[in-house]
C-alpha positions as CSV (number, residue, x, y, z in Angstrom):
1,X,99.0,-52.8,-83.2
2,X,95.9,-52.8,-81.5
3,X,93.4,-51.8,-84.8
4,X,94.7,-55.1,-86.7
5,X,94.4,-57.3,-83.9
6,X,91.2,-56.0,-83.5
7,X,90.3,-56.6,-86.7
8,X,91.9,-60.2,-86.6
9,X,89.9,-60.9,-84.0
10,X,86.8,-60.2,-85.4
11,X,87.2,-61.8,-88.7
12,X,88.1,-65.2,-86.7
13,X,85.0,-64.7,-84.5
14,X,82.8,-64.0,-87.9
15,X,84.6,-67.2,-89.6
16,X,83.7,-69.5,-86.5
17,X,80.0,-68.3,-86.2
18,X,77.3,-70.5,-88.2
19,X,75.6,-69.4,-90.8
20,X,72.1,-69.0,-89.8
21,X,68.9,-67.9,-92.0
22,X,67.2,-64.8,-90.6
23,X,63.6,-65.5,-90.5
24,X,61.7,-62.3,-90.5
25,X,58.1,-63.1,-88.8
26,X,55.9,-63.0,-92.1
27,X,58.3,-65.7,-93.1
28,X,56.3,-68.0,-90.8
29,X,52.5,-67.0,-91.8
30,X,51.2,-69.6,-89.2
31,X,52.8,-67.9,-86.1
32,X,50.7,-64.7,-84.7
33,X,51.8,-62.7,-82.1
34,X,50.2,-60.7,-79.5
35,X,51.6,-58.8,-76.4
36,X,49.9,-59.1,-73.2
37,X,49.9,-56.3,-70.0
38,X,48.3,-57.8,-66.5
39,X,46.4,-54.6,-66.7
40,X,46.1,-51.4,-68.8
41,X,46.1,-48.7,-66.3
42,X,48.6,-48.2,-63.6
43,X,49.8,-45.4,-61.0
44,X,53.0,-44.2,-61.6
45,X,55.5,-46.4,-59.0
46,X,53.6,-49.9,-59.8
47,X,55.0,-53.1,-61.9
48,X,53.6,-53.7,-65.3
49,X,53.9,-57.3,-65.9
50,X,54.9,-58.0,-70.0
51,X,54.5,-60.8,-71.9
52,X,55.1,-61.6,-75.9
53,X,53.7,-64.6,-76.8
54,X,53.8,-66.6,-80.3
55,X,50.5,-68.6,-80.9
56,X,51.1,-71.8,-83.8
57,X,48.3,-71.8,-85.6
58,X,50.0,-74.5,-88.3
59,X,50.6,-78.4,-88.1
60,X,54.6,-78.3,-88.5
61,X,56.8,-77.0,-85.6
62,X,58.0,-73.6,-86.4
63,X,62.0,-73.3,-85.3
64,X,63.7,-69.8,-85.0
65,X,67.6,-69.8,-84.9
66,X,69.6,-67.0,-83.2
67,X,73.3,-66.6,-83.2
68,X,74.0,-65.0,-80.4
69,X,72.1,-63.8,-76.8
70,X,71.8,-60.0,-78.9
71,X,69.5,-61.4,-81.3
72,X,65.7,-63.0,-80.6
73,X,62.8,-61.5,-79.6
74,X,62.3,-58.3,-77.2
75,X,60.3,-56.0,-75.4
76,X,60.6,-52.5,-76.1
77,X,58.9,-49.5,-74.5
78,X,57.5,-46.6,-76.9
79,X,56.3,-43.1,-75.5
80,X,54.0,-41.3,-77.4
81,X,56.1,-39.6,-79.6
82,X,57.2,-43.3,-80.7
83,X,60.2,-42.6,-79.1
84,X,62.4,-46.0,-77.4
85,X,62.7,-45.2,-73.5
86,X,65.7,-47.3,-73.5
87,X,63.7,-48.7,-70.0
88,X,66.7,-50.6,-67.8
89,X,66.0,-54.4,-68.4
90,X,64.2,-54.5,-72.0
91,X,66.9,-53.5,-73.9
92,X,69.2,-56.3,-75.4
93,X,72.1,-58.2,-72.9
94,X,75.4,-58.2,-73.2
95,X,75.8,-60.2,-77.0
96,X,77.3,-63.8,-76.4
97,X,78.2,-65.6,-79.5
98,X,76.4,-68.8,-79.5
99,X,73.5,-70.5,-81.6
100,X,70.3,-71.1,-79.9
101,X,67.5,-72.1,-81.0
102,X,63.1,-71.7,-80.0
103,X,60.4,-74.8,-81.5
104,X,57.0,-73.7,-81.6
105,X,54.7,-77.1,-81.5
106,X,51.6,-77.3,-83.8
107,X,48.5,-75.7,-81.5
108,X,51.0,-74.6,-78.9
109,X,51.1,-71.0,-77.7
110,X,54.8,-70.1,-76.4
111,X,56.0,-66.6,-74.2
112,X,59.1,-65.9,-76.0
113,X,60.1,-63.0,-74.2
114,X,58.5,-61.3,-70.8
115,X,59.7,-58.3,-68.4
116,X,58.4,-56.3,-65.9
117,X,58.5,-52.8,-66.4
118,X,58.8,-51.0,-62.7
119,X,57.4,-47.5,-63.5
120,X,59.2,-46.2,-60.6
121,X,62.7,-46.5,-62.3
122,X,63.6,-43.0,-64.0
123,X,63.9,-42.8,-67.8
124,X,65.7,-41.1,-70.2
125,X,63.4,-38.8,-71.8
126,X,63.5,-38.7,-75.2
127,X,62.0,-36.3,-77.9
128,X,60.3,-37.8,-81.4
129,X,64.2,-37.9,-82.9
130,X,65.5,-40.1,-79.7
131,X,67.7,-37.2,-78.5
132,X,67.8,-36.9,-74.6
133,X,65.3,-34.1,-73.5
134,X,67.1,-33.7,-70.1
135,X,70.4,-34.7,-69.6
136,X,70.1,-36.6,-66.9
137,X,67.2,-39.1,-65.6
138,X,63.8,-38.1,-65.3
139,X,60.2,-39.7,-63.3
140,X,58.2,-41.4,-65.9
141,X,55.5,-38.4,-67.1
142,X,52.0,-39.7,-67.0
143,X,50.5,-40.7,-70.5
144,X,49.9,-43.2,-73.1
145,X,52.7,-45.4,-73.7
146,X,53.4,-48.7,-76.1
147,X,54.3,-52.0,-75.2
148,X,55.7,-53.3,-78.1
149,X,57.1,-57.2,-78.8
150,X,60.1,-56.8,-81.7
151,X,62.3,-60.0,-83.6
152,X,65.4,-58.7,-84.1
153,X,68.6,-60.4,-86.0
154,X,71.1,-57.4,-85.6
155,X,73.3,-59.3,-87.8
156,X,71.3,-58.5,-91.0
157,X,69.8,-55.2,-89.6
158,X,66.9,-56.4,-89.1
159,X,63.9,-55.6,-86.4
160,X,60.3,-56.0,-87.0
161,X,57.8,-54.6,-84.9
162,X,55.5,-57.9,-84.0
163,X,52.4,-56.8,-81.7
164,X,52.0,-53.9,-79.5
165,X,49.2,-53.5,-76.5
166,X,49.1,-49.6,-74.9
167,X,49.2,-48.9,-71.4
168,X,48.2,-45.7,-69.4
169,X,50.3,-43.9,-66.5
170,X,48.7,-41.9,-64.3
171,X,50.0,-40.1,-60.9
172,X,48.6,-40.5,-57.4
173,X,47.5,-37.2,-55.5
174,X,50.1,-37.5,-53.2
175,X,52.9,-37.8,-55.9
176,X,55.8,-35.8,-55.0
177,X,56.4,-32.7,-57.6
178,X,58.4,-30.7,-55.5
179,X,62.0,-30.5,-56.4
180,X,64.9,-30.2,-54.4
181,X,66.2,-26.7,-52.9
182,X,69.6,-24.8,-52.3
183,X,70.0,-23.3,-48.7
184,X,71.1,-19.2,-49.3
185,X,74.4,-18.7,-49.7
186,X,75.4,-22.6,-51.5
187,X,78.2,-22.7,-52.7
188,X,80.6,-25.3,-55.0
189,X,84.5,-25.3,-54.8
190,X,86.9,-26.6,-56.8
191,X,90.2,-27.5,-55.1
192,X,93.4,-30.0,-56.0
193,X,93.1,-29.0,-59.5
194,X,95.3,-30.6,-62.0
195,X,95.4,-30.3,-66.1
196,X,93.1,-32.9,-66.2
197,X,91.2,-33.7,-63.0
198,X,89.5,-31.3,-60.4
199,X,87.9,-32.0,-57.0
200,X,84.9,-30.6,-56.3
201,X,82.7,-30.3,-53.4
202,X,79.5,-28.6,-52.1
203,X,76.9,-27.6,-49.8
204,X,73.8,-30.3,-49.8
205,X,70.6,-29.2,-51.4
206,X,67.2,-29.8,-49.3
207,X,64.0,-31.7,-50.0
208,X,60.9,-32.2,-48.4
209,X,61.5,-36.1,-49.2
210,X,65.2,-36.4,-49.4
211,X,68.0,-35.8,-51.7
212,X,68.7,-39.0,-53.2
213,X,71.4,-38.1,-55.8
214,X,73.8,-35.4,-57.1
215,X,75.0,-34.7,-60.8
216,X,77.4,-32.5,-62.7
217,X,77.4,-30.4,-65.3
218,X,80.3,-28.8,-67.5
219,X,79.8,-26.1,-69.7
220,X,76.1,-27.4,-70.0
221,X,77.2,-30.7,-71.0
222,X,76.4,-33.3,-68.5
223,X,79.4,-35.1,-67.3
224,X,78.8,-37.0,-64.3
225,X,75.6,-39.0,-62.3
226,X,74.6,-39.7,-60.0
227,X,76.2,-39.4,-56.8
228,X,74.4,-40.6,-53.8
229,X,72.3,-38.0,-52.1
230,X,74.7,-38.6,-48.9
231,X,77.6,-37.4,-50.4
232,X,78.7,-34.0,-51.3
233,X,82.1,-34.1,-52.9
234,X,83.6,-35.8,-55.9
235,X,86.9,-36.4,-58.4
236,X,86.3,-35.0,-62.4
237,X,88.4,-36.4,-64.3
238,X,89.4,-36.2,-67.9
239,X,89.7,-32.7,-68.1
240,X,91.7,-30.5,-71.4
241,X,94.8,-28.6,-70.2
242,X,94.2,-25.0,-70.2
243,X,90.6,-25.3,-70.7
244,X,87.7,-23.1,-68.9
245,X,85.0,-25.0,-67.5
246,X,82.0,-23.8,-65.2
247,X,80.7,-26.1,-63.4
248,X,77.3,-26.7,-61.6
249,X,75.9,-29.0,-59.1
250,X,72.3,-30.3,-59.7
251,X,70.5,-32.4,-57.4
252,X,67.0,-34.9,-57.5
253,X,65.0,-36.8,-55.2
254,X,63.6,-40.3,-55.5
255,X,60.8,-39.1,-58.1
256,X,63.7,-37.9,-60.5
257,X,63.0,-34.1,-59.4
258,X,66.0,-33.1,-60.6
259,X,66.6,-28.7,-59.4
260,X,68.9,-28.0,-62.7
261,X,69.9,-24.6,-61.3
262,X,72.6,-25.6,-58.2
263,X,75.4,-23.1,-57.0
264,X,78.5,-23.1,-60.5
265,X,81.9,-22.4,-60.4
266,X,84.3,-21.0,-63.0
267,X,87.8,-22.9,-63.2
268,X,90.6,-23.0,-65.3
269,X,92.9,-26.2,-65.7
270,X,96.6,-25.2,-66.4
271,X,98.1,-25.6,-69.3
């Protein structure tokens, strides 16, 4: 019962929403927009403060309507492949279904959306298609990258790119490159296993900073992260019966130097 209740649900929800126009932003020819940076060049680990502002250039108000908190503008951040880093805090909230509106007075220049972007914060690197390059989070490379301001109204499938300003990341000579290390003779067990779950625990890599978190891998595929770097056990769940997995440990520390090639081990889950 669960798919037409479902589908109940949303056809009440759609009924009760208003019916808004989606205003694209050449719609409103006297609006211009422009993205600002506090600077253009920062070392890796600093704050780059964001603004999108919407300058009215006209003598009427200009009014965009939103229908819910998914919808409006945004901040995105582009890598050089043009590529959405998906960076924690630009991306679009949890979507509440409510109408809200944003006036823009005659001569009046309005920020309509702002972030900071803490370059310290791992990523998920991406490749020019938007497919993960590692599995699991990486340090933000140095380079070129795109601040860009968008309108979206998710609703109609639409997002338009509005103003973009670039920004270069560079690294410090003491940024830490050195991944972390397995002592000889590390080793991970599997114990308590079940035909879907397995315990699993191991010996702790080593760092010349600190391990800050573990991960796990299954057959390749990553499956779990991050475990703190003070722990060195953990429950995997939602395994197949009767199904061969090898698994491996992999460990980073707090520049997202992640050692992909921790100590594996081969189970079986019974049938």
């Amino acid at each position: 019962m669960r798919l037409p209740i479902l589908a109940a649900a949303i056809l009440i929800l759609s009924l009760t929403l208003p019916n808004l126009e989606v205003v694209s932003a050449s719609d409103k020819p006297s609006v211009s927009f422009s993205v600002e940076t506090d600077r253009k060049s920062y070392v890796r680990g600093e704050v780059v403060r964001i603004t999108l502002n919407a300058k009215n250039t006209g003598v009427e108000t200009v009014t965009y309507s939103f229908g819910n908190e998914c919808e409006g503008f945004r901040i995105m951040i582009l890598n050089s492949t043009g590529s959405n880093l998906g960076v924690s805090g630009f991306g679009p909230p949890v979507c509440r279904y409510a109408t809200r509106t944003l006036a823009i007075q005659p001569g009046q220049t309005t920020i309509v959306a702002s972030g900071d972007w803490n370059t310290s914060q791992p990523i998920s690197l991406l490749d020019k298609n938007g497919f993960a390059i590692s599995p699991f989070p990486v340090a933000i490379p140095r380079g070129k990258y795109s601040v860009v301001g968008v309108l979206n109204y998710l609703s109609a499938g639409l997002s338009q790119q509005l103003a973009s300003e670039n920004v270069i990341i560079h690294y410090t000579s003491d940024t830490d490159t050195t991944h972390p290390t397995w002592p000889s003779g590390a080793t991970l067990t599997a114990s308590n296993m079940t035909q879907s779950s397995s315990f699993l625990s191991w010996t702790p890599a080593e760092d010349n900073v600190g391990v800050i978190g573990y991960g796990i891998t299954a057959n390749g595929t990553a499956i779990f992260c991050c475990e703190r770097g003070d722990t060195t056990s953990v429950a995997i769940f939602f395994l197949e019966p009767g199904t061969t997995y090898l698994f491996k440990v992999v460990a980073a520390d707090s520049s997202a130097n992640w050692n992909m090639d921790g100590p594996t081990v081969t189970v079986t889950t019974p049938p």
